[in-house]
N, C-alpha and C positions, 0 to 999 in steps of 0.2 A: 291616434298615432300608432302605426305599426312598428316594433320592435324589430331591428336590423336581427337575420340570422347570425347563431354562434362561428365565430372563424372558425375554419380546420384546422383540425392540430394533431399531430401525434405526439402530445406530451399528457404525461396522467400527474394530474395538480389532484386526486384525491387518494391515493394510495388501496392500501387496505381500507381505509375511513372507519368503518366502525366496527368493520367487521372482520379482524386482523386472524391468521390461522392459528389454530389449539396447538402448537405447536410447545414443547416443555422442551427446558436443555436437560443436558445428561446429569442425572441426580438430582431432578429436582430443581437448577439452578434458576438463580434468577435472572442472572445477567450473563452473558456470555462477552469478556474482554479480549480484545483482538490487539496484540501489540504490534504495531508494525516497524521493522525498524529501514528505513533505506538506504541503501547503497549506492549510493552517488559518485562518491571520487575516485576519478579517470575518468568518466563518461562525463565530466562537464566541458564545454565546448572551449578547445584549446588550439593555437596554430602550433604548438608544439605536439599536439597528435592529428596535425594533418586537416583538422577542422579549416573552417571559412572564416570564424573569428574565434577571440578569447570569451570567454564566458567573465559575467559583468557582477553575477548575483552574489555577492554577501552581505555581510556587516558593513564591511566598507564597502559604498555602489563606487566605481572607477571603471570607467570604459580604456583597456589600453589596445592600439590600433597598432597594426602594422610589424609586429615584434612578439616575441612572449614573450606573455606574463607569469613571471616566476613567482611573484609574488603571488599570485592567485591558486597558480597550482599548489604552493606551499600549504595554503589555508588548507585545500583539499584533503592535500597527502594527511594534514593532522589528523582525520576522520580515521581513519586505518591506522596510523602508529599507535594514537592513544585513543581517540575518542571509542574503540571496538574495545579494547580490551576492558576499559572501563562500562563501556555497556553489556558485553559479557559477564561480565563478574557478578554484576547486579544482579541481573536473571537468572543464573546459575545459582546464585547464593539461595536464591528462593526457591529453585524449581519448577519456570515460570517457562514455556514454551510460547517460541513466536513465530511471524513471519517475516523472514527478509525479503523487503521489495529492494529488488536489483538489478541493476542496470546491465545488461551484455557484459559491455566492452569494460565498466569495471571489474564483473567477476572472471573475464579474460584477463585481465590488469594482476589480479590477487585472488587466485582461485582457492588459497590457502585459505580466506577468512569465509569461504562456502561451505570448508572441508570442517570449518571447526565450528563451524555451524550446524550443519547434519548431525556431527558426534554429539554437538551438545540436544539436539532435540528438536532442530528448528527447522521449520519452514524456507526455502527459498522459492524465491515468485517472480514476476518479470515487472522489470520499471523500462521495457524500451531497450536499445541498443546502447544509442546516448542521452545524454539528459537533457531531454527537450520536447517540443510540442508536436505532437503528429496533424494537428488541424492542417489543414490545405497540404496537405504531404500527399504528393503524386502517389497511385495506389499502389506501383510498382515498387518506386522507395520505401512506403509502410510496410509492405510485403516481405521484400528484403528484409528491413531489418526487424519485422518477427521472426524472420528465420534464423539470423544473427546471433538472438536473445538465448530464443531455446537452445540451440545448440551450446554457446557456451557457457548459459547455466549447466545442463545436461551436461556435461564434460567434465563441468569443475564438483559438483554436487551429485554427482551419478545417477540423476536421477532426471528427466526434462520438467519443468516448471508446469504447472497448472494453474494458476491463477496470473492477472495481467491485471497492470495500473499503470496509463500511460502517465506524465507528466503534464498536468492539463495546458493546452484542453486536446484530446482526441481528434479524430478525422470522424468525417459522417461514414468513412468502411471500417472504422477499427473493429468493431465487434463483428458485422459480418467475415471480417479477413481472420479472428480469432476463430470463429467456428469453422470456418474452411482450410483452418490449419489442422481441425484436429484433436490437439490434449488441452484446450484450455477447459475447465473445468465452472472458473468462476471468474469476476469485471471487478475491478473496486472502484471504473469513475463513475461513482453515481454520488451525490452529496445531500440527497432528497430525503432522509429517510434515517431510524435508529432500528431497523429490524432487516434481513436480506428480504428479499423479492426475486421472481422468477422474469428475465425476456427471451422472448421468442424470436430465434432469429430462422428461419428454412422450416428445416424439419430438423432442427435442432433445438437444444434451447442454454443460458448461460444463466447460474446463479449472480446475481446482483450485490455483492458486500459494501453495502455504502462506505465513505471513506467521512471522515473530518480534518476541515483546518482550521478550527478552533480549539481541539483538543491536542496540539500539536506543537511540537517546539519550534518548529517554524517559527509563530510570534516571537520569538526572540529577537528575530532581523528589525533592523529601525524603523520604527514605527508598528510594529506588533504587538506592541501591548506589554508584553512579558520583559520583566529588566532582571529581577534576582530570583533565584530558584525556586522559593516559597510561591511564585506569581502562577509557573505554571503546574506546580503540585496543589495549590488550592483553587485554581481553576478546575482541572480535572477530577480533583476530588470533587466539587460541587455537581460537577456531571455526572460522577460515578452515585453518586448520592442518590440523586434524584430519580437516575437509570433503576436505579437495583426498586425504588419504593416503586414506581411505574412496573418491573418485572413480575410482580405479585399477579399482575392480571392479565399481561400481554408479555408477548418475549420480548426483549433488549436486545442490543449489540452496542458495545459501546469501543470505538477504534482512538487507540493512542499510537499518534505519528511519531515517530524521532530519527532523528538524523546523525548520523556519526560526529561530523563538525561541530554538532550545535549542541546538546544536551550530553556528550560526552566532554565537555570545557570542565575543567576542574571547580567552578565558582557554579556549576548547574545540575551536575550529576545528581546533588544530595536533590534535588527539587524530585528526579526520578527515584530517588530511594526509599525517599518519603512517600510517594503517591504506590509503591509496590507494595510497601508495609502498609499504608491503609488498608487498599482493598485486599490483598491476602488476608488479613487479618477481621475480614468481614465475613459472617457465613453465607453461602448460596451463591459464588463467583466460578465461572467457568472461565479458566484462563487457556484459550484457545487459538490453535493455526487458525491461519482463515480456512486452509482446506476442509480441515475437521467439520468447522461449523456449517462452509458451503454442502458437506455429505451429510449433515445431520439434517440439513432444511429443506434438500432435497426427500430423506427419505422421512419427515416430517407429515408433508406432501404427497406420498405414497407414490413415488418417481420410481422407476427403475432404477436399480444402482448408477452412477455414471461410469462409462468405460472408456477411453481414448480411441479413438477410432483413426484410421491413416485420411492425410491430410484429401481437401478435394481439389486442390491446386499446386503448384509446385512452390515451394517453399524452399530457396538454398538457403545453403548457411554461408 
């Protein structure tokens, strides 16, 4: 009996496999943690900013048609009154550098919470225009609104973004339309993987910083898993755990999602304060941007520096 040929595929189901690079973090570390925080509210889909519909996703799922929903947007707006300052305060108390994935049109919305993000130390990055899925997005629209992004990151944050995490799932051009923009540096939708990797896209190429949604406050939403704050600080710890005894021999990366609405609630926060004090409190943690990390694993690699180069297409804002 003859064996059917392997299908084709351009997916790699073995990574580094066993043979992952000698790559060290700075000082020795063992684990490099990536805090991401996102910036979601104003960019969730609303008829009262001109959208097609209301955005449906929280706590409570309620589809409301035809009218706004105020009540939705309220949920939002919480994310920035309280749930920022309270996640500010956290990391700052520590001296804990991160990355904000952010949306365009919200850091257009509140450029102030960009502003006091820079001064504090942090990363801002791009989550997309609005908050939503680029799959099947005409390549003109996804075009557009990368140029959208950059810019009013770049405007509010003085600086243009380099790193990109759409809302999954992506289009089959997202990463090519990132490299033909230019300054993207590094990708976070990848979920394959606890170490970056390198893709080739032209004659270019993008670092790969996997992301996680089990290390995420996310689960909070119904059916998530996560109910009281202890759920997703002992979850994460049991990751960071395992991560750091695994970095002895291979580098790590280990990415905590959070979200303004959700882990900034008064009944959740302590779940993040708890899981900061652990791992600070652990020797051999490199608390890093994603930028930082993506430059260090490039030049790991023995890469040329990365430089931003002017886009190969035209990009409005």
């Amino acid at each position: 009996m003859s064996l059917a040929a392997p299908p084709v595929t351009d997916r790699d189901f073995r990574g580094y496999g066993a043979s992952p690079p000698a790559i060290r973090w700075p000082n020795e570390a063992r684990l490099a943690v990536s805090i991401v925080v996102n910036i979601e509210e104003g960019a969730e889909l609303s008829l009262g900013a001109g959208d097609e519909a209301n955005e449906f996703i929280y706590e409570a799922v309620e589809r409301i048609e035809g009218s706004r929903d105020l009540c939705m947007e309220s949920h939002y707006e919480y994310g920035t009154r309280r749930g920022w300052p309270r996640i500010r305060k956290a990391l700052a108390d520590r001296g804990i550098a991160t990355t904000l994935n952010a949306c365009g049109r919200a850091i257009a919305l509140s450029p102030w919470l960009a502003q006091e993000a820079v001064a504090d130390g942090h990363e801002v990055s791009c989550h997309g225009w609005r908050w939503e899925k680029h799959v099947n997005m005409p390549e003109a629209t996804e075009r557009a609104a990368i140029g959208k992004s950059v810019a009013a990151i770049a405007a509010a944050a003085g600086t243009p973004p380099v790193g990109w995490h759409t809302r999954s799932a992506t289009s089959v051009n997202t990463r090519r339309l990132l490299v033909e923009q230019g300054g993207f540096l590094y990708d976070s939708n990848a979920y394959n993987d606890d170490m970056p990797f390198m893709h080739a896209q032209g004659d270019r190429d993008l670092v790969i910083l996997p992301y996680a949604f089990d290390t995420n406050d996310m689960r909070f939403q119904p059916g998530g898993g996560f109910i009281q704050a202890d759920d997703f600080a002992r979850y994460c710890i049991g990751a960071f755990d395992r991560l750091m005894a695994e970095g002895a021999d291979e580098p790590r990366m280990l990415s905590i999602g959070l979200h303004l609405r959700i882990i900034g609630r008064p009944g959740r926060i302590g779940g993040l304060e708890r899981l900061l004090d652990h791992m600070a409190a652990t020797p051999g943690v490199w608390f890093a941007r994603r930028d930082a990390i993506a430059h260090h694993w490039r030049a790991g690699l023995g890469l040329e520096p990365w430089q931003p180069r002017p886009a190969l297409s035209a990009f409005g804002a």
